[in-house]
PyMOL CGO cylinders between C-alpha atoms (Angstrom):
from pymol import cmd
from pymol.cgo import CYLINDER

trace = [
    CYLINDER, 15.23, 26.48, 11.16, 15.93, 29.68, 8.93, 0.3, 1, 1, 1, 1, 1, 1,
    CYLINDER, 15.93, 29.68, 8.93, 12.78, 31.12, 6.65, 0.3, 1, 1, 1, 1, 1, 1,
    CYLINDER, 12.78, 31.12, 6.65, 13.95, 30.70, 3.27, 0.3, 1, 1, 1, 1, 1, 1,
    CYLINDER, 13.95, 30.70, 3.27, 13.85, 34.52, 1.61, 0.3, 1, 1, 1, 1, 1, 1,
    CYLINDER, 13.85, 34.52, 1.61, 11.19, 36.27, 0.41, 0.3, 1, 1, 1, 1, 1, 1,
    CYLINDER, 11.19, 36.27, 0.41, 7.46, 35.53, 1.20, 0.3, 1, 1, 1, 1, 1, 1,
    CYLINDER, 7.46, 35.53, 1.20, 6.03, 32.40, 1.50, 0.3, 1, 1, 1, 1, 1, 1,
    CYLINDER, 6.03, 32.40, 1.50, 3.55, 30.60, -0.35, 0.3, 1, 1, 1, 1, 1, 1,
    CYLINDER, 3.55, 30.60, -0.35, 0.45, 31.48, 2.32, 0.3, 1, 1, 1, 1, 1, 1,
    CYLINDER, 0.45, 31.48, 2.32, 1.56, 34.93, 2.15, 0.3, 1, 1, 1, 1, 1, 1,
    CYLINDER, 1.56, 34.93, 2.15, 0.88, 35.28, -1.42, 0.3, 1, 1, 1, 1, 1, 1,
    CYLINDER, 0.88, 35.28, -1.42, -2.60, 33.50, -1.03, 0.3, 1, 1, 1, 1, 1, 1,
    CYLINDER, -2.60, 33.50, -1.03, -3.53, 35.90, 1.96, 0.3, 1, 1, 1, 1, 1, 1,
    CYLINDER, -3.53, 35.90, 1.96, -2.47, 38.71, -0.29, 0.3, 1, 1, 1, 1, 1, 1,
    CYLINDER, -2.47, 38.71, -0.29, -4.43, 37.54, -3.08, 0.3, 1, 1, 1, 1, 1, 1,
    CYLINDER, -4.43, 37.54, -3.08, -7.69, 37.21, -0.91, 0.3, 1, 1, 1, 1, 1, 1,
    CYLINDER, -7.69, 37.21, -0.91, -7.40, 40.66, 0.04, 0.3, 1, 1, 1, 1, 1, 1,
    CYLINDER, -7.40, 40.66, 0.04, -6.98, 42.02, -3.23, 0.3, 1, 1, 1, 1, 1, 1,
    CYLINDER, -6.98, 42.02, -3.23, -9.82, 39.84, -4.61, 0.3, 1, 1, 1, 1, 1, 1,
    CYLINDER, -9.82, 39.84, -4.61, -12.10, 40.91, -1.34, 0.3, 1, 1, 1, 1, 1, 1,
    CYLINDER, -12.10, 40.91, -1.34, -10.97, 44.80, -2.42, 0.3, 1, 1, 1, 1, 1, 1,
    CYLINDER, -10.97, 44.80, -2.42, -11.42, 44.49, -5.96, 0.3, 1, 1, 1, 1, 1, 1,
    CYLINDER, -11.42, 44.49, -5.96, -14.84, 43.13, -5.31, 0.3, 1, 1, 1, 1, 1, 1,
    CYLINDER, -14.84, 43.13, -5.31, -16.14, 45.86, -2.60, 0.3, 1, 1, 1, 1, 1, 1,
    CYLINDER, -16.14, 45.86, -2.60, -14.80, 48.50, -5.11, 0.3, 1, 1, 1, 1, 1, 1,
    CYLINDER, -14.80, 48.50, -5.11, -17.17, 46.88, -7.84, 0.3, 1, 1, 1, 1, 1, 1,
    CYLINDER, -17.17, 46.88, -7.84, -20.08, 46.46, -5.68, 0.3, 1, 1, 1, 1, 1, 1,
    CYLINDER, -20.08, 46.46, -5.68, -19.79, 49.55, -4.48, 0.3, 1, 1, 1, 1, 1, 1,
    CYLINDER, -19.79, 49.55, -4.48, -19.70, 51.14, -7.63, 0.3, 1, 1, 1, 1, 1, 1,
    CYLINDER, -19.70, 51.14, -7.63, -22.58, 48.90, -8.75, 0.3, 1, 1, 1, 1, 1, 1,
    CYLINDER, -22.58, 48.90, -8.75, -24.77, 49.71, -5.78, 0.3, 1, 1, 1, 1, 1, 1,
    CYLINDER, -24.77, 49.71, -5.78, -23.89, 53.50, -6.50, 0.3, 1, 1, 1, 1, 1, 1,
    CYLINDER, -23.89, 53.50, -6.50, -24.46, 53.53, -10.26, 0.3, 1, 1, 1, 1, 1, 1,
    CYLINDER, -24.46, 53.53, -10.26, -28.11, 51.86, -9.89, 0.3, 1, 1, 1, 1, 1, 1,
    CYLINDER, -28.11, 51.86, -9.89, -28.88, 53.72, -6.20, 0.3, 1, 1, 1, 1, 1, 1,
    CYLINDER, -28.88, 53.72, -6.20, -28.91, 49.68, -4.55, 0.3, 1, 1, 1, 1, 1, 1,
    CYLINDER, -28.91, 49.68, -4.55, -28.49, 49.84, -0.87, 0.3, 1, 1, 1, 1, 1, 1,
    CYLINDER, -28.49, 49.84, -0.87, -28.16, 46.46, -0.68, 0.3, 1, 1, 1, 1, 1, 1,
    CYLINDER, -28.16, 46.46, -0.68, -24.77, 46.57, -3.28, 0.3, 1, 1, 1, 1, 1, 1,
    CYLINDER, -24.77, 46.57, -3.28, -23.58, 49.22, -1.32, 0.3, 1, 1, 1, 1, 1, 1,
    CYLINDER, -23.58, 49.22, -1.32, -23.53, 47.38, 2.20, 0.3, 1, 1, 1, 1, 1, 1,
    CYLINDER, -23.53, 47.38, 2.20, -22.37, 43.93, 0.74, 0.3, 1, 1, 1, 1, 1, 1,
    CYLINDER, -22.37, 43.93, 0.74, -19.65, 46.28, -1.06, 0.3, 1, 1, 1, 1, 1, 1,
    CYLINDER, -19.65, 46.28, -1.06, -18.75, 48.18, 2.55, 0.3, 1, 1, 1, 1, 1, 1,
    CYLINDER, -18.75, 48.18, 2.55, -18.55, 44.72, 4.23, 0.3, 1, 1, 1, 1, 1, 1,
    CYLINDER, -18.55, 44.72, 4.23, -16.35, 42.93, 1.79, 0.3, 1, 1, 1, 1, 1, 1,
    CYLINDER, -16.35, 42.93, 1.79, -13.99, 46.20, 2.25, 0.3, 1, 1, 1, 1, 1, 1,
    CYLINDER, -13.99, 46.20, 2.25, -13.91, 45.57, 6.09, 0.3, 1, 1, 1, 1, 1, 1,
    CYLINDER, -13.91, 45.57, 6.09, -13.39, 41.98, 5.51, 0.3, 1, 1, 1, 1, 1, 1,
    CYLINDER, -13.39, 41.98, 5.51, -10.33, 43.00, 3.41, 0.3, 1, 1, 1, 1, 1, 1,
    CYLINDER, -10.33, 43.00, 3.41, -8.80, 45.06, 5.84, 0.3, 1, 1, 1, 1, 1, 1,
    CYLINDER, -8.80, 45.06, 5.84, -9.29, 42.87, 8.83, 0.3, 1, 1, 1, 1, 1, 1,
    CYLINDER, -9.29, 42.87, 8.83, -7.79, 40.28, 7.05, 0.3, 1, 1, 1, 1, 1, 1,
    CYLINDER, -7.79, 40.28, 7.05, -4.94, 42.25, 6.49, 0.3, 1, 1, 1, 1, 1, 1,
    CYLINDER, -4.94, 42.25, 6.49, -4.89, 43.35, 9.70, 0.3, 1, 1, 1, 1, 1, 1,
    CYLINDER, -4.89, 43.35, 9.70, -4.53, 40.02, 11.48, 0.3, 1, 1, 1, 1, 1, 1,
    CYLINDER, -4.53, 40.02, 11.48, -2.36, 38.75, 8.89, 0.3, 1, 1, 1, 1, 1, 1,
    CYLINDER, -2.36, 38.75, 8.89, 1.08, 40.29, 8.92, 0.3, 1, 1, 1, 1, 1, 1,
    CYLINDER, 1.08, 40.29, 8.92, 3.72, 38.79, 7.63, 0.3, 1, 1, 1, 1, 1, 1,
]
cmd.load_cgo(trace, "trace")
């Protein structure tokens, strides 16, 4: 059994997750910065870990 070329279809969705988690920590962040929210800020820092450990298990 060969893998066909390129990435598969789960790769893409993995990759999209972690772009959506990143894009989403960034806006918290900024959010929780902007109006001095602690709370923003966390939820913000965890979605960014969440990102990268995804990433990080998930090679492909």
């Amino acid at each position: 059994m060969s893998r066909p070329v390129g990435r598969m279809a789960a790769d893409h969705r993995v990759r999209r997750a972690c772009v959506t988690l990143a894009v989403g920590a960034v806006a918290l962040c900024a959010a929780g910065t902007a109006d001095a929210n602690i709370w923003l800020l966390g939820a913000g820092a965890w979605l960014l870990i969440a990102a990268v450990l995804l990433e990080l298990v998930y090679r492909p």
